[in-house]
C-alpha positions as CSV (number, residue, x, y, z in Angstrom):
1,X,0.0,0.0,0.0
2,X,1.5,3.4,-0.8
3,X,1.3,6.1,1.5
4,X,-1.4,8.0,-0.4
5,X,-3.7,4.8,-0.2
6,X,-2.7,5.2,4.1
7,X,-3.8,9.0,3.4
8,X,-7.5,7.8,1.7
9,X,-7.6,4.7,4.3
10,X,-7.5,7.0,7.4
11,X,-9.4,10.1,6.4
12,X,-13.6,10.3,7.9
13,X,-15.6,9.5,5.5
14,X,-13.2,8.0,3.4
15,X,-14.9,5.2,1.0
16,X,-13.6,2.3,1.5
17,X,-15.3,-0.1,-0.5
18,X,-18.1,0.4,-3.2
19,X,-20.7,-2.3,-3.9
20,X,-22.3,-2.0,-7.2
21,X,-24.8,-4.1,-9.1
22,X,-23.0,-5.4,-11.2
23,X,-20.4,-7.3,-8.5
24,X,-23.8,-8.3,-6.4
25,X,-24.9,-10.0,-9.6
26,X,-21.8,-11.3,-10.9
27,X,-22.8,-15.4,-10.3
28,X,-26.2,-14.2,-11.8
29,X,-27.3,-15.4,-15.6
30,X,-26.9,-12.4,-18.1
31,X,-31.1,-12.8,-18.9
32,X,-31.2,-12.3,-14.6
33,X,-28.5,-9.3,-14.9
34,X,-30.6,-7.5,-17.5
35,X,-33.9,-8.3,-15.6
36,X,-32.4,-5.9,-12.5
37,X,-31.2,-3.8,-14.6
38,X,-34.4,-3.5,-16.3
39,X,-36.2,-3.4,-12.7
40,X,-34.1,-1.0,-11.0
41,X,-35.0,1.8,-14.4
42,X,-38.2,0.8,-14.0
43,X,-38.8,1.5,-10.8
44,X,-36.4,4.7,-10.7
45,X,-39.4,6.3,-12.6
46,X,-42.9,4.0,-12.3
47,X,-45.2,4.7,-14.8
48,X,-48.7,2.7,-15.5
49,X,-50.0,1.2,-18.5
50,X,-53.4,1.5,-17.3
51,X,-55.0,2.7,-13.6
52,X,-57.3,-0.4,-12.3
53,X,-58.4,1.3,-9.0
54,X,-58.1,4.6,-7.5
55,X,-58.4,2.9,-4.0
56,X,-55.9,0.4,-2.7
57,X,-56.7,-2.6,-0.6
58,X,-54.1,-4.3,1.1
59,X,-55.6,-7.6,1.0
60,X,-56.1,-7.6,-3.1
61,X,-56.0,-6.1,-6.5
62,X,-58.8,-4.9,-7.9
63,X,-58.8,-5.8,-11.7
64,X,-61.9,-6.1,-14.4
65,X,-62.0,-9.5,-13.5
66,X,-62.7,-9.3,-9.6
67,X,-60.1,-9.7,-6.9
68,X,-56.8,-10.5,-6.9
69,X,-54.8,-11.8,-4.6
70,X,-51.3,-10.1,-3.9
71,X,-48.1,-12.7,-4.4
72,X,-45.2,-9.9,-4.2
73,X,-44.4,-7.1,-2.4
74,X,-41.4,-5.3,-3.0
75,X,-39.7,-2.5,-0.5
76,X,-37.8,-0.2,-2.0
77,X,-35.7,1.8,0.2
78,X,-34.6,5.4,-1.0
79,X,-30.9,6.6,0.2
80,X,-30.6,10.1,-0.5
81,X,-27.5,12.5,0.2
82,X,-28.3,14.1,3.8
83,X,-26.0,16.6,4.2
84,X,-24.3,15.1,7.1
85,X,-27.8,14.7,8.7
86,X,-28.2,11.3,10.2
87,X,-30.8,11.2,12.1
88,X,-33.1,11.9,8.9
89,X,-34.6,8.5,8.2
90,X,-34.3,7.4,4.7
91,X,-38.2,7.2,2.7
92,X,-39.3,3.8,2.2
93,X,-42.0,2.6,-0.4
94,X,-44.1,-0.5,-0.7
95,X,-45.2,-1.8,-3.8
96,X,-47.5,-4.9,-3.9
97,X,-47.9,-6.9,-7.2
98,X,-50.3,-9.9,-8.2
99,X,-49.0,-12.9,-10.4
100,X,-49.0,-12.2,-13.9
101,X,-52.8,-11.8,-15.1
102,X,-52.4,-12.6,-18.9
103,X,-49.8,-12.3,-21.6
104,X,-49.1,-8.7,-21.4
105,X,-51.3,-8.2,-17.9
106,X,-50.2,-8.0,-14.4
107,X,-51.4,-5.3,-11.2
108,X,-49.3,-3.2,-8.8
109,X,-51.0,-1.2,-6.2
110,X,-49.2,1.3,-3.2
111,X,-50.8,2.7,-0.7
112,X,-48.8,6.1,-1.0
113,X,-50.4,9.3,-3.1
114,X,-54.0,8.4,-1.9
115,X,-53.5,4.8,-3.2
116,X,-53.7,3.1,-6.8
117,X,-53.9,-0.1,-8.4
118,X,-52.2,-0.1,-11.9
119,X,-51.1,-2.5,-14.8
120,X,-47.9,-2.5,-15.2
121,X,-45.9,-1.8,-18.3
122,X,-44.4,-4.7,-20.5
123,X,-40.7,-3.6,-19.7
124,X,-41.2,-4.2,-16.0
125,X,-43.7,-7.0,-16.3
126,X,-41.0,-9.1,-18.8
127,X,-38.2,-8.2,-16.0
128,X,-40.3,-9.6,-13.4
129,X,-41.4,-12.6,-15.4
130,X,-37.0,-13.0,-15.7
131,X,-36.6,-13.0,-11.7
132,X,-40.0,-14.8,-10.5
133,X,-40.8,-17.8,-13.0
134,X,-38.6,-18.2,-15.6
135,X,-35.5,-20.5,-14.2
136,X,-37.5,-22.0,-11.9
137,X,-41.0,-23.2,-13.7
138,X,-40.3,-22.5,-17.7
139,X,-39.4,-26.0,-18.9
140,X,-37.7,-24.8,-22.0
141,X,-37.7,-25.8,-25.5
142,X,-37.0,-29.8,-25.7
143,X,-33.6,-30.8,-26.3
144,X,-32.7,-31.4,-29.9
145,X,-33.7,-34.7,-30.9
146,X,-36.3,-35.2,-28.5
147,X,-39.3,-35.6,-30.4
148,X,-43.0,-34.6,-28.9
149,X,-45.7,-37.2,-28.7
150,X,-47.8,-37.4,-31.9
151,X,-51.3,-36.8,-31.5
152,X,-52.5,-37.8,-34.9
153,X,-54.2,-40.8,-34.5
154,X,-56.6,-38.8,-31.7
155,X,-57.8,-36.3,-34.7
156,X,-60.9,-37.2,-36.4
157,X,-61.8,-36.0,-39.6
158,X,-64.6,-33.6,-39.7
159,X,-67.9,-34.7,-38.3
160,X,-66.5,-37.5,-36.6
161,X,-65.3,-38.6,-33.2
162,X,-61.8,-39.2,-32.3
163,X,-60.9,-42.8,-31.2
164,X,-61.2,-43.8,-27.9
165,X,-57.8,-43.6,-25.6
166,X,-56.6,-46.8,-24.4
């Protein structure tokens, strides 16, 4: 270590260490990578693809077709510069989603600005869909090779009825 290093090392306030996104998610799949990145932008500035509600319920979504169950909620906690002022807590805002509705369909809702239930846009719905179902439940194409069962012999030609299954 060279004596300027010493200088930084010892100084208040000195940073020591930075921890960035990119070294949290280094053992992370490049689709997950670019899902949090795709996340964090989206939630730096939330925008709605269509209001559901003007009230918010904790307990569900409201959405065209009925109530919704929440299945996520995400915390966000805001770290702004203080000016040396510690004692100022830091904001924190809850955002509750539902599982994904439909292709291109899935509710958040806060309680914060009076309340809202919204869809979601695609950008933050596909990021989601990245970090919450993908590696765990998407079975993937089949392996080359692998050939799916055929289901010819259970189509009838117009008019008449399949044959039995055995």
């Amino acid at each position: 270590m060279t004596s300027r290093d010493d200088e930084q090392e010892r100084r208040p306030g000195a940073v020591l260490f930075v921890y960035t996104w990119d070294l949290a998610l280094a053992g992370e799949s490049d689709a997950r990578r670019k899902a949090v990145g795709a996340l964090l932008t989206n939630l730096h500035t939330l925008r709605a693809k269509e209001f559901t509600s003007d009230l918010f319920n904790p307990e569900h979504a409201d959405t065209p077709e009925g109530p919704r169950p929440w299945k996520y909620r995400l915390d966000l906690n805001f770290a702004f510069p203080s000016g040396g002022n510690a004692s100022t807590p830091n904001p924190t805002s809850t955002l509750f989603l539902t599982e994904r509705l439909g292709g291109n369909t899935q509710v958040a809702g806060t309680a914060e600005f009076g309340g809202a239930d919204f869809e979601i846009t695609q950008e933050l719905l596909d990021a989601l869909f990245t970090l919450t179902y993908r590696d765990k439940n998407d079975p993937g194409l089949p392996a080359p090779g692998v050939t799916q069962p055929s289901t010819a012999n259970e189509t009838a030609p117009a008019g008449q009825n399949p044959p039995p299954k055995q």
